[in-house]
C-alpha positions as CSV (number, residue, x, y, z in Angstrom):
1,X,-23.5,-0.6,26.4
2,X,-21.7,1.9,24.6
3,X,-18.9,-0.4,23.4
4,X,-21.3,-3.2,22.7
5,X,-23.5,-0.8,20.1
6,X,-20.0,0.4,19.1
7,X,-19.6,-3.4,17.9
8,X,-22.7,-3.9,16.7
9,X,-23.0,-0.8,14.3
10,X,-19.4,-1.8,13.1
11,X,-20.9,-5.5,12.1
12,X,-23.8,-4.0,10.6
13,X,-22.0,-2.2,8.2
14,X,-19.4,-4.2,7.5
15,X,-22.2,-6.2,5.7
16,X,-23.5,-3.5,3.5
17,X,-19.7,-2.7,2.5
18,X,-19.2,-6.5,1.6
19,X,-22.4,-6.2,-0.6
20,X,-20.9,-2.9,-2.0
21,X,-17.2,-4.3,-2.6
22,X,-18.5,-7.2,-4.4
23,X,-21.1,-6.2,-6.8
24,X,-24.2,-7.1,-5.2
25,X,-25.1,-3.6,-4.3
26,X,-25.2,-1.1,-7.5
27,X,-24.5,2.4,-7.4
28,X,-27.6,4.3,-7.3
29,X,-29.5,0.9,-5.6
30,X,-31.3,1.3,-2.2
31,X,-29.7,-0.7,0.1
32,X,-32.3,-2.1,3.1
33,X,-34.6,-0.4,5.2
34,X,-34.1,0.7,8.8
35,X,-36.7,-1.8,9.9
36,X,-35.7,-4.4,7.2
37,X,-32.2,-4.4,8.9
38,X,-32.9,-3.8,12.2
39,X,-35.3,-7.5,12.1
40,X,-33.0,-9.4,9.3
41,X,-29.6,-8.7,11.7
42,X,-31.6,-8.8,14.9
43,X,-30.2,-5.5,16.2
44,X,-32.0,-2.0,16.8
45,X,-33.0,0.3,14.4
46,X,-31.2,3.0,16.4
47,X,-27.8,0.8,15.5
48,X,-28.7,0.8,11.8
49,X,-28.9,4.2,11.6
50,X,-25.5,4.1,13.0
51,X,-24.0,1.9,11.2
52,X,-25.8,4.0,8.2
53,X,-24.4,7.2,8.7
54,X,-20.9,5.5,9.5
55,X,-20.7,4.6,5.6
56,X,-22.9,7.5,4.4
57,X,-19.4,9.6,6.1
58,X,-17.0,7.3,4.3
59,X,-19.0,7.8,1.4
60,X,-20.6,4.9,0.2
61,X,-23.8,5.4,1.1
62,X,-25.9,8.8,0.2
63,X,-29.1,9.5,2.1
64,X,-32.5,10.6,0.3
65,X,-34.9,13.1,2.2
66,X,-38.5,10.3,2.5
67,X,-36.6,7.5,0.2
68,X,-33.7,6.0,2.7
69,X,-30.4,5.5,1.9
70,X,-28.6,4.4,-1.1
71,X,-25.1,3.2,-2.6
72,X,-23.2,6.2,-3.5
73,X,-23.5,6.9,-7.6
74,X,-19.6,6.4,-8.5
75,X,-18.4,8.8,-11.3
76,X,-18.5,7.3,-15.0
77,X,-15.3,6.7,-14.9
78,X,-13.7,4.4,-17.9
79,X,-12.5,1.5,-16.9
80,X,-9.4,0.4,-15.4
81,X,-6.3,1.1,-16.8
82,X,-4.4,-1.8,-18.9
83,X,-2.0,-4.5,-18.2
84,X,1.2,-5.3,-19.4
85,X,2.1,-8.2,-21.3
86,X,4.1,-11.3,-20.3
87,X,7.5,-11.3,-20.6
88,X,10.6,-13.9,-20.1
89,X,13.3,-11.1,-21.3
90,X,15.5,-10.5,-18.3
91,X,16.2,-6.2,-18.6
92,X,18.5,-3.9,-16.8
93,X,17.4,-0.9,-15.3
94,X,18.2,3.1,-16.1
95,X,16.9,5.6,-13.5
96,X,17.7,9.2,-15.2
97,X,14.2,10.1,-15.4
98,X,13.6,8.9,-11.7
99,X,16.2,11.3,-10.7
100,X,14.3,14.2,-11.7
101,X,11.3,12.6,-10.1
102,X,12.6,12.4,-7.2
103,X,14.4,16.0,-6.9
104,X,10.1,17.0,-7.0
105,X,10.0,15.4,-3.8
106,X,12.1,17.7,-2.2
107,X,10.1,20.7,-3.1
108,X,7.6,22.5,-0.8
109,X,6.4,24.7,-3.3
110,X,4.1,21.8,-4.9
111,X,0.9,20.2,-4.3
112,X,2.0,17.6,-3.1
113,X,0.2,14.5,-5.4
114,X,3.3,12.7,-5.7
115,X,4.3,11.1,-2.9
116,X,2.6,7.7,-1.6
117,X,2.0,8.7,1.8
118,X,-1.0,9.4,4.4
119,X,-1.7,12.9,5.3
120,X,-4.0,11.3,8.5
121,X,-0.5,10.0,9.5
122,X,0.5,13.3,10.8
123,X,-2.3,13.4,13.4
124,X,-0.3,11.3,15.1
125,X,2.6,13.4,15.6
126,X,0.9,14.9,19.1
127,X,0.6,11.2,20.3
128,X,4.1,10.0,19.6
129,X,5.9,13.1,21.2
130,X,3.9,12.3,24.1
131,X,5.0,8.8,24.1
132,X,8.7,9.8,23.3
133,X,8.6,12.1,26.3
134,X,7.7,9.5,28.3
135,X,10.0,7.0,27.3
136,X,12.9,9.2,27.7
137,X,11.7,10.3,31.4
138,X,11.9,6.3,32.5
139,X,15.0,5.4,30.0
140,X,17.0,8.8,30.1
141,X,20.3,6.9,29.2
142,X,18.7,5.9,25.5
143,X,20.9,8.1,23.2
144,X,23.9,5.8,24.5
145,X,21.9,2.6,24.6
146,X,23.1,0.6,21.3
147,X,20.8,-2.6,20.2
148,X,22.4,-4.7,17.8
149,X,20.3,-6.9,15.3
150,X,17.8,-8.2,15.6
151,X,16.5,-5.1,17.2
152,X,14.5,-4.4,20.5
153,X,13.2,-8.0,21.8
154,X,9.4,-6.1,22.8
155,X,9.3,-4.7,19.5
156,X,9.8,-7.8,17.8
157,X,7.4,-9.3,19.9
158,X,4.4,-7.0,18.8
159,X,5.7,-7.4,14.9
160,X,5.2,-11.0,15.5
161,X,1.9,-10.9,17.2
162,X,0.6,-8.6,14.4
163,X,1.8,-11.3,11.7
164,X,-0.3,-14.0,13.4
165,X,-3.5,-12.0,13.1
166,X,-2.8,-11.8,9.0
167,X,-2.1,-15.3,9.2
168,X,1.8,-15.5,9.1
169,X,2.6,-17.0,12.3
170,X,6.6,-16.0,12.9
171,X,8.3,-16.3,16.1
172,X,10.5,-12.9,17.2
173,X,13.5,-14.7,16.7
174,X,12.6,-14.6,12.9
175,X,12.4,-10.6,12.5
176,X,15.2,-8.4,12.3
177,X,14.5,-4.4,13.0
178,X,15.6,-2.5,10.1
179,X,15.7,1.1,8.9
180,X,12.6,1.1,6.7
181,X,11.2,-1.6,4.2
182,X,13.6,-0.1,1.7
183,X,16.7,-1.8,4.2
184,X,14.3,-4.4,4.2
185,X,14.0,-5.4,1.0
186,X,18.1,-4.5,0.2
187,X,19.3,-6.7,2.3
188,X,16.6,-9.7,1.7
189,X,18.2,-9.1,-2.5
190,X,21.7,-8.9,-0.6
191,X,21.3,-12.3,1.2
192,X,19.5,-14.2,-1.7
193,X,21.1,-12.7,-5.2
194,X,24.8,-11.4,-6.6
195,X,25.1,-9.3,-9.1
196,X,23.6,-10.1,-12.7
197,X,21.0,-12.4,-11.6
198,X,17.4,-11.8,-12.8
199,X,14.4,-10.9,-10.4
200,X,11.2,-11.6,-10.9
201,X,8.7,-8.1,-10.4
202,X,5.2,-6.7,-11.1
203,X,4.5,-4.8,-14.5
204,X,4.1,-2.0,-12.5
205,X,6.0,-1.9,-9.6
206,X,7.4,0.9,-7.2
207,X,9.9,2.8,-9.0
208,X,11.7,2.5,-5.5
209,X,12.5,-1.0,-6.4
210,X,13.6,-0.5,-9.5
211,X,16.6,1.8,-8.7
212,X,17.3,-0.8,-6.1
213,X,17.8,-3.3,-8.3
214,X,19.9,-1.2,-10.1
215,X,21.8,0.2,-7.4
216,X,22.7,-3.8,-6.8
217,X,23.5,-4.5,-10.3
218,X,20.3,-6.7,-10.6
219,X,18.6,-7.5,-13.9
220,X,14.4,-7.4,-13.6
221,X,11.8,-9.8,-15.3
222,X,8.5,-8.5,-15.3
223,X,5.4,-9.6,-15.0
224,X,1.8,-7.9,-15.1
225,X,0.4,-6.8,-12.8
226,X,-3.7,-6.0,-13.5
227,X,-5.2,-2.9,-11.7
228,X,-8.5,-4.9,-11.1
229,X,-7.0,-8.9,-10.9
230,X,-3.5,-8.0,-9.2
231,X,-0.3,-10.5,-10.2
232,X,-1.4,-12.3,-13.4
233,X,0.3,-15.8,-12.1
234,X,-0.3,-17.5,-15.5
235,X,2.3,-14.8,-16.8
236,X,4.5,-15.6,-13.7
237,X,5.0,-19.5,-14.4
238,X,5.6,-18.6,-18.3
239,X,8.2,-16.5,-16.8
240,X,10.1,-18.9,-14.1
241,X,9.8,-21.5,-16.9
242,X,11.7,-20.2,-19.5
243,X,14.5,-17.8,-17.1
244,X,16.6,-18.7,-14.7
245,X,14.9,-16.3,-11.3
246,X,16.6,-15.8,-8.2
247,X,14.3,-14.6,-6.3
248,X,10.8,-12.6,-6.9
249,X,9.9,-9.3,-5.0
250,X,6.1,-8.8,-5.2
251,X,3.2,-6.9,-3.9
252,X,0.2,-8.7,-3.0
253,X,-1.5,-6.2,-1.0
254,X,-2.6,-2.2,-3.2
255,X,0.4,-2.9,-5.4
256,X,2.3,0.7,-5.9
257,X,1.2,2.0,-8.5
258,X,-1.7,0.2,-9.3
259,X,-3.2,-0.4,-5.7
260,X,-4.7,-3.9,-7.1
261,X,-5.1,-6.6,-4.6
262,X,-4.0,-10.3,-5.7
263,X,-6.9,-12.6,-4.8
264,X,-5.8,-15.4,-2.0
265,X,-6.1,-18.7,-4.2
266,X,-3.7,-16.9,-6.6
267,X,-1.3,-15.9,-4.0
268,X,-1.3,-19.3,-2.9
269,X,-0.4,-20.2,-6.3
270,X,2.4,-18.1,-6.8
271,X,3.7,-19.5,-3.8
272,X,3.3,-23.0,-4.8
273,X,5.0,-22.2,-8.0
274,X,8.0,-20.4,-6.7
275,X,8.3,-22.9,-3.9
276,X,8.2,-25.9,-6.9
277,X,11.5,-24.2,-8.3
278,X,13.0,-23.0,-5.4
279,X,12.7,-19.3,-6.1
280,X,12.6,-17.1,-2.8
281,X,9.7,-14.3,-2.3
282,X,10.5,-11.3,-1.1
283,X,7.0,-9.3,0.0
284,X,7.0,-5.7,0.2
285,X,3.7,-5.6,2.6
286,X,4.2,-1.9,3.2
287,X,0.3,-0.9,2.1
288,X,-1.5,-4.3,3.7
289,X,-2.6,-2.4,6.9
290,X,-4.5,0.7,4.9
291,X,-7.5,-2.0,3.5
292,X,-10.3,0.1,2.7
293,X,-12.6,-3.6,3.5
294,X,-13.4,-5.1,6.4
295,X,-10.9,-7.7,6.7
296,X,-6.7,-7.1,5.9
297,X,-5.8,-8.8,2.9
298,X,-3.3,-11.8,4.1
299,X,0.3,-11.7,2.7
300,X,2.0,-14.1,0.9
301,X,3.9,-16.0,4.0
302,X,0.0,-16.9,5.0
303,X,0.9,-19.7,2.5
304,X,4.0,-20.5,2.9
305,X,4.6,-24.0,4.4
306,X,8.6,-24.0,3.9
307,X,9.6,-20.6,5.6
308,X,11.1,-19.6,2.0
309,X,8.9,-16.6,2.2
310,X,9.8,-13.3,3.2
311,X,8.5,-10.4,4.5
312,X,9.0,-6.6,4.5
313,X,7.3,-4.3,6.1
314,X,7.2,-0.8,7.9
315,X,5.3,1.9,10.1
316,X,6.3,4.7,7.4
317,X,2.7,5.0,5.5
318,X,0.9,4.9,8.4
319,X,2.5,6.3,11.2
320,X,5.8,8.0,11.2
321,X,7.3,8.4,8.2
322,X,10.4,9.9,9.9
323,X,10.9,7.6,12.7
324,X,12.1,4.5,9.6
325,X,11.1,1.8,11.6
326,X,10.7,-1.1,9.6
327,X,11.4,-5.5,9.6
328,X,11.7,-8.0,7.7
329,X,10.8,-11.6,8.6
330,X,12.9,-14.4,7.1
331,X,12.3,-17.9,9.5
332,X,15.2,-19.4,6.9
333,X,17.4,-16.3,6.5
334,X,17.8,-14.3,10.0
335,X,21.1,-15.6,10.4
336,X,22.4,-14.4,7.4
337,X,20.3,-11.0,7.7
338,X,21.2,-10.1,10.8
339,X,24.7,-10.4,10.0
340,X,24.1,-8.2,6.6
341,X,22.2,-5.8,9.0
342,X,25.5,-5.3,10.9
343,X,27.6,-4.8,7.7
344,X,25.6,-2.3,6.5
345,X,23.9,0.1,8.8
346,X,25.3,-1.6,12.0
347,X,21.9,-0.9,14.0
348,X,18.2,0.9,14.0
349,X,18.2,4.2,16.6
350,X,17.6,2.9,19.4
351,X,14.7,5.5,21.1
352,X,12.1,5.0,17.6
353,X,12.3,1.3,18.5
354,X,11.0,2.0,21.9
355,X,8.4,4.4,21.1
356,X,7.2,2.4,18.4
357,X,7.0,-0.8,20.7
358,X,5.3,1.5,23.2
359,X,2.6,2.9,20.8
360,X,2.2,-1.0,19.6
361,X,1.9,-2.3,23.2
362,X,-0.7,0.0,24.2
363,X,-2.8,-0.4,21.4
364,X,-3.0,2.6,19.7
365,X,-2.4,1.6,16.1
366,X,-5.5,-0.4,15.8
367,X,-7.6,2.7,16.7
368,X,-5.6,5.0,14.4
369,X,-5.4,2.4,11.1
370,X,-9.4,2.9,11.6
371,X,-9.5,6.6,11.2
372,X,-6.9,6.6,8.6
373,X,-8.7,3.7,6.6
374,X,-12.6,6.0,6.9
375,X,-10.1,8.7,5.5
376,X,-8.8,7.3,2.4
377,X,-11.7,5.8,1.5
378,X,-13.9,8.8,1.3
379,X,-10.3,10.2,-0.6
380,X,-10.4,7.4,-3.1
381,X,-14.2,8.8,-4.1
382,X,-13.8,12.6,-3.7
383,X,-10.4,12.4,-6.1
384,X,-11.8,9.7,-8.3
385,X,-15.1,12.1,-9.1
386,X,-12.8,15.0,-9.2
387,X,-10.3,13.2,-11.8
388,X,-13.6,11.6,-13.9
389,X,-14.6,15.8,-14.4
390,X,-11.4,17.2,-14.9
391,X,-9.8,14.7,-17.3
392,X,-10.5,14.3,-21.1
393,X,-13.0,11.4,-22.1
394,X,-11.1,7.9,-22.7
395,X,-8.9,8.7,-19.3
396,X,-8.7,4.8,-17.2
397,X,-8.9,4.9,-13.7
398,X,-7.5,2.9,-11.0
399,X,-10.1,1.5,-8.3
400,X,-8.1,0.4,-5.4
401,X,-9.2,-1.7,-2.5
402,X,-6.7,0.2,-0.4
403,X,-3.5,1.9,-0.2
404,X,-2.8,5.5,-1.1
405,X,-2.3,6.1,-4.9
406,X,-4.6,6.0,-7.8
407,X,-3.3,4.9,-11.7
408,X,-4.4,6.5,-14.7
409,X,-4.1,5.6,-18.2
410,X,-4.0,8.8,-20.2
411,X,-6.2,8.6,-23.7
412,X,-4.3,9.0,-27.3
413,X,-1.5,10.9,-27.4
414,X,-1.0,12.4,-23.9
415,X,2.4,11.9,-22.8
416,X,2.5,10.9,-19.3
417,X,6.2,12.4,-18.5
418,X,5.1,15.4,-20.6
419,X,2.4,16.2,-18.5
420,X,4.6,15.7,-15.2
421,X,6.8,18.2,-16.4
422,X,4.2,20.8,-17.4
423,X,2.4,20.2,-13.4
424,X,5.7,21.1,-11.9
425,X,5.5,24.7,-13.8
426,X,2.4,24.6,-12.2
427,X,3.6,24.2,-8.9
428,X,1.6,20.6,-9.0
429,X,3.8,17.4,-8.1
430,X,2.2,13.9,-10.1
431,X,4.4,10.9,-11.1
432,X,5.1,9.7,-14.2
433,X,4.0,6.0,-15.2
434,X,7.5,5.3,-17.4
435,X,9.3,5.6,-13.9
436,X,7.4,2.3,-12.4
437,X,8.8,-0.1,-15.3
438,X,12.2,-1.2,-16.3
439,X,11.0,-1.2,-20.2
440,X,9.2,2.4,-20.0
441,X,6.6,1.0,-21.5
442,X,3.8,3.1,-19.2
443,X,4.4,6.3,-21.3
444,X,0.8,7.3,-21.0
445,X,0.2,6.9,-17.5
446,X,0.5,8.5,-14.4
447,X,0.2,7.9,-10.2
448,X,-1.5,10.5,-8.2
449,X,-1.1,10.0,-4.5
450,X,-4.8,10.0,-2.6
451,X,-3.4,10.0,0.4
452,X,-3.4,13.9,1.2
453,X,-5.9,15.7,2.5
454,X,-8.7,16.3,-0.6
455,X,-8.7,20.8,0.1
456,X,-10.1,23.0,-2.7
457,X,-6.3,23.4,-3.5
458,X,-6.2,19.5,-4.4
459,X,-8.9,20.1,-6.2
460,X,-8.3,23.1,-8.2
461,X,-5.1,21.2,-8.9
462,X,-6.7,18.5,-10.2
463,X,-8.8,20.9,-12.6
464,X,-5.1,22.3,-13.9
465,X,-4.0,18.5,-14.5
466,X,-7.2,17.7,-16.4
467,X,-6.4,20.8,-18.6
468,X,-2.8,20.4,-19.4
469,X,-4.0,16.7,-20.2
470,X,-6.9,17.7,-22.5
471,X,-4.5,20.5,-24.3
């Protein structure tokens, strides 16, 4: 009975959060009555106050002593942060400033707002001993056991049953275990492009890829990518018509840094388009799992009829960010992956590809993406409210569907690098938006991570930011 009202509750408000994502509930409006529910969905009115509470936790519903419940007044914030324009001009990329950006990281002395990971994450870390523990008791001889590439047939089986539920039906024989998506996504560029061709990338785009694509002598083209709209495919076929591409690497799903989402009829687009000029796609899917709606966003291989797309992904934002478990899935490339796999980093540690396989197999990642996801979304409003009192008037926020980081455009004359250095003598870690483009051209910007845990010391920190901004 339990597990059936568990369902039902769920279903209920996965309704009123449709109504909420889309519009058709307004901040401030009073969503239905217990008993209006209750009859209308043809469940009890005990499982409506369930499902109530659920989303009055996650907060997007607030509750009203003798009026009911009603969608959570959002902050008045600006609006969303702008786009860049469309470009053909193939650029090379410099990462000095990233350098210094990246030495932050390293530093425990900071609050930590700068890194694009989930604090929730680490409630796992119990869990996984446990399952390493066990692992080793059953297969003691593991630290001598060497798997070559692909990787660790069971694991591959569960990163292929997890791809058919988003739509991407691959076969194991089409993933290759790697060391993170950033092994991922080298050697997919390693297979597909030699040095000084051109590859096609978001206006933002992780600042990760860009010293990639430097480190392998790679020039970028870039194309926008809209906080609220995702990858602006009319800019992306002005692009691939007028440069020669040899591959693209996009984010379809809470792009980093903008966490936009690309609707599914443009996806299917892009992939059309590419496919009509025989470009590769390379997806970095890392964020897809950490959807703050009800259903994951499908990636780009969900469209693919030809097997030219590929896929990279990991465990690192939502589960261990140590263990650097990650794939890619290529159906037209493993060959040719596997064998760059070797070259490189010969194989991925053998014990983390058990224990990840295990934790898969016994379903425990379902149940934790769910606490994780009821997280970040009451994150995203606490540091969005937080950021909307802090910062001067004219700041533009960033309202992801999921991921872990929120973009802000800074008003007039604040300089976003400027106020990164200025946090960090304030023992507060930000990064700064010039650092997610190979032209520089987000000067006034800036990613805060929402993934950590929102503690008066977030938010105090938040207060400094909004005065160093303002001054």
């Amino acid at each position: 009975m339990a597990a059936r009202n568990g369902t039902r509750y769920e279903q209920v408000a996965d309704i009123i959060e449709r109504q909420i994502l889309s519009g058709s509930l307004k901040p401030n409006e009073r969503v239905p009555s217990l008993r209006t529910m209750s009859r209308n969905v043809g469940v009890s009115v005990g499982t409506v106050v369930q499902a109530y509470l659920h989303l009055e936790r996650r907060g997007l519903l607030d509750s009203r002593p003798r009026s009911g419940f009603f969608v959570a007044a959002r902050s008045p914030a600006a609006a969303s942060p702008s786009a860049a324009r469309r470009s053909r001009k193939p650029r090379t990329v410099s990462s000095k400033v990233v350098d210094t950006v990246l030495s932050a990281l390293n530093r425990t002395d900071l609050v930590a707002l700068n890194s694009a990971v989930t604090d929730p994450a680490s409630r796992l870390n119990g869990r996984l001993n446990g399952l390493t523990r066990r692992v080793l008791r059953e297969l003691p001889e593991l630290p001598n056991v060497f798997i070559p590439p692909p990787g660790l047939e069971t694991l591959r089986r569960e990163i292929a049953k997890r791809m058919a539920l988003t739509g991407a039906p691959v076969v194991p024989d089409d993933i290759v275990v790697t060391n993170g998506t950033m092994e991922a996504l080298a050697l997919s560029l390693g297979v597909l492009c030699k040095p000084g061709d051109a590859v096609l990338v978001e206006s933002p785009t992780y600042f990760g890829i860009l010293q990639l694509l430097e480190h392998l002598r790679l020039k970028v083209v870039e194309v926008p990518n809209h906080p609220e709209h995702g990858i602006d495919a009319d800019a992306l076929e002005y692009a691939v018509s007028g440069s020669e591409i040899a591959a693209a690497l996009l984010q379809s799903s809470f792009n980093n840094p903008t966490g936009a989402q690309t609707p599914d009829a443009v996806k299917e687009r892009i992939v059309r388009l590419l496919a009509e000029r025989g470009i590769p796609l390379i997806e970095d899917d890392i964020y897809g799992d950490l959807h703050l709606g009800p259903e994951r966003p499908k990636p780009f291989a969900a469209f693919d009829d030809s097997g030219s797309v590929i896929t990279c992904a990991s465990i690192s934002k939502s589960v261990a960010l140590g263990f650097r478990v990650g794939w890619v899935a290529a159906p037209r490339h493993t060959t040719e992956l596997i064998r760059a796999k070797f070259c490189t980093t010969v194989a991925t540690p053998t014990l983390q590809q058990h224990v990840v396989a295990r934790y898969l197999a016994e379903g425990l990642h379902d149940r934790h993406l769910r606490r994780v996801r009821e997280e970040l979304a009451t994150n995203f409003e606490r540091f969005s409210d937080a950021i909307v009192d802090a910062f001067p008037r004219g700041t533009r926020l960033s309202r992801p569907g999921g991921g872990v980081v929120l973009w802000l455009e800074l008003p007039g004359e604040v300089d976003g690098l400027s106020l990164f250095r200025a946090a960090l003598a304030h023992r507060i870690g930000i990064a700064p938006g010039l650092i997610f483009s190979a032209s520089g051209r987000y000067e006034r910007f800036i990613r805060i991570s929402a993934g950590v845990r929102f503690t008066p010391a977030v938010r105090r920190a938040i207060e400094v930011l909004g005065r160093l901004a303002r001054g």
